[in-house]
C-alpha positions as CSV (number, residue, x, y, z in Angstrom):
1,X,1.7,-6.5,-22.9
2,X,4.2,-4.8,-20.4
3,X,5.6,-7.4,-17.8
4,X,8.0,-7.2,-14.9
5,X,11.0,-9.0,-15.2
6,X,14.1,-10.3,-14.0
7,X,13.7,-9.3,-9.9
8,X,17.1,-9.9,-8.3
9,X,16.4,-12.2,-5.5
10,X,16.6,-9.7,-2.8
11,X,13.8,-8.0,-4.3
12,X,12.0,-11.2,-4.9
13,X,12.4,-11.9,-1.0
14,X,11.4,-7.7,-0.5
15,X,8.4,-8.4,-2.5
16,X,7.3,-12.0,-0.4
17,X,8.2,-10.3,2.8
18,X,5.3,-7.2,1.9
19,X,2.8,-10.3,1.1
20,X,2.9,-12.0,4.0
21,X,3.4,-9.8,6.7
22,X,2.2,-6.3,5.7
23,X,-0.9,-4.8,7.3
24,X,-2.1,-2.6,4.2
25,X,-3.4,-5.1,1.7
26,X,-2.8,-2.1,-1.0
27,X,0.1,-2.9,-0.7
28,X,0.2,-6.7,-0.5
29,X,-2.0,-6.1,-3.7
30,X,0.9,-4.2,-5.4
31,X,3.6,-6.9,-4.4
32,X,1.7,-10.3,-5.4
33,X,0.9,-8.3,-9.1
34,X,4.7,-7.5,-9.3
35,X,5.9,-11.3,-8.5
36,X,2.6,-12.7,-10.5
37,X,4.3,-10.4,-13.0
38,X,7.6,-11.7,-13.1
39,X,6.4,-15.5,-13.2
40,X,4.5,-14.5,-16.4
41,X,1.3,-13.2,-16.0
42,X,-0.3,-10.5,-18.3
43,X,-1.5,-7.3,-17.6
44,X,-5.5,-8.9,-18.4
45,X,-4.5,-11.4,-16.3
46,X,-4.1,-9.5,-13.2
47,X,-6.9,-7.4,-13.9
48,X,-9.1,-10.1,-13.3
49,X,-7.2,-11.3,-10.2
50,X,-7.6,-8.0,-8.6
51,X,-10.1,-6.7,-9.8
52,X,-8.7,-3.2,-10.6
53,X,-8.0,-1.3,-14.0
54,X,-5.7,-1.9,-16.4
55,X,-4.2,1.7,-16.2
56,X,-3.8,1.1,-12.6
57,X,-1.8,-2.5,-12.9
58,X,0.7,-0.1,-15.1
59,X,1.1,2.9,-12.8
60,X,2.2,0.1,-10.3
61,X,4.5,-1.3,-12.5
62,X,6.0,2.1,-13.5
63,X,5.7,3.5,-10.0
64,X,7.5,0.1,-9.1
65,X,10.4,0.4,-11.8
66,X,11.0,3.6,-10.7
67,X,11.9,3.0,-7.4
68,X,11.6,-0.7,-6.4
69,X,9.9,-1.7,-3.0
70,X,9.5,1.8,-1.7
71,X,7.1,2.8,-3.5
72,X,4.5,0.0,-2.8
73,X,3.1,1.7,0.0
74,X,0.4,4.6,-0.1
75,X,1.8,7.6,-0.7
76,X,1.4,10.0,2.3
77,X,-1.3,12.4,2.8
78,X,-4.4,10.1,2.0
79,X,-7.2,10.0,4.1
80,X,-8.9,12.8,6.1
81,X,-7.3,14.7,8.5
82,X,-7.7,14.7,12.2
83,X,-9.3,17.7,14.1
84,X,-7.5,16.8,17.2
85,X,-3.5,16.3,17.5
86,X,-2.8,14.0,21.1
87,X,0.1,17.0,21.0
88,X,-2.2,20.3,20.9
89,X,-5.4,18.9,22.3
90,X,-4.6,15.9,25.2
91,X,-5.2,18.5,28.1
92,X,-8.4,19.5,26.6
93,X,-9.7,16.6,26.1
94,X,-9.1,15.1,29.3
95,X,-10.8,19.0,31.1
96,X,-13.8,17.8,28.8
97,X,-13.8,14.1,29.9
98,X,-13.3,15.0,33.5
99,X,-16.5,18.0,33.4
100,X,-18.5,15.2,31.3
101,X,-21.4,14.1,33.6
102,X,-22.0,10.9,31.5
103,X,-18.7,9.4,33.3
């Protein structure tokens, strides 16, 4: 079993920050596995805490030791895209609220 280990404090205090306060529970997901990690749960362990694979508990830990905190967020680029930008299309969509004859 692959576990994370000896977090300096200031990531320890990175990682409860994330829990607490952090809007994406992804993320809070990723954090609370790392410190859960570092007090001694297994891999298994976590699986059934989360609820998520085992292969995915170890890309967090790898994505984790590769560059610490910054990389518990989602990665950018997820999701679909919008078909209007508030920069390109604002003036439109306010012509097409203002013709609207529901308003």
């Amino acid at each position: 079993m692959r576990y994370i280990k000896d977090l300096s404090d200031e990531a320890i205090k990175s990682l409860e920050e994330i829990v607490k306060e952090d809007s994406r529970y992804r993320s809070r997901h990723r954090a609370q596995a790392i410190l859960l990690s570092n007090q001694g749960k297994s891999v298994n362990d976590l699986v059934n805490i989360f609820g998520y694979s085992q292969r995915t508990i170890y890309r967090w830990f790898n994505r984790f030791s590769y560059d610490n905190v910054n990389t518990l967020h989602d990665l950018g680029g997820r999701g679909r895209k919008p078909f209007l930008s508030i920069d390109k299309d604002e003036e439109i969509v306010k012509e097409i609220i203002k013709k609207s004859k529901y308003l």
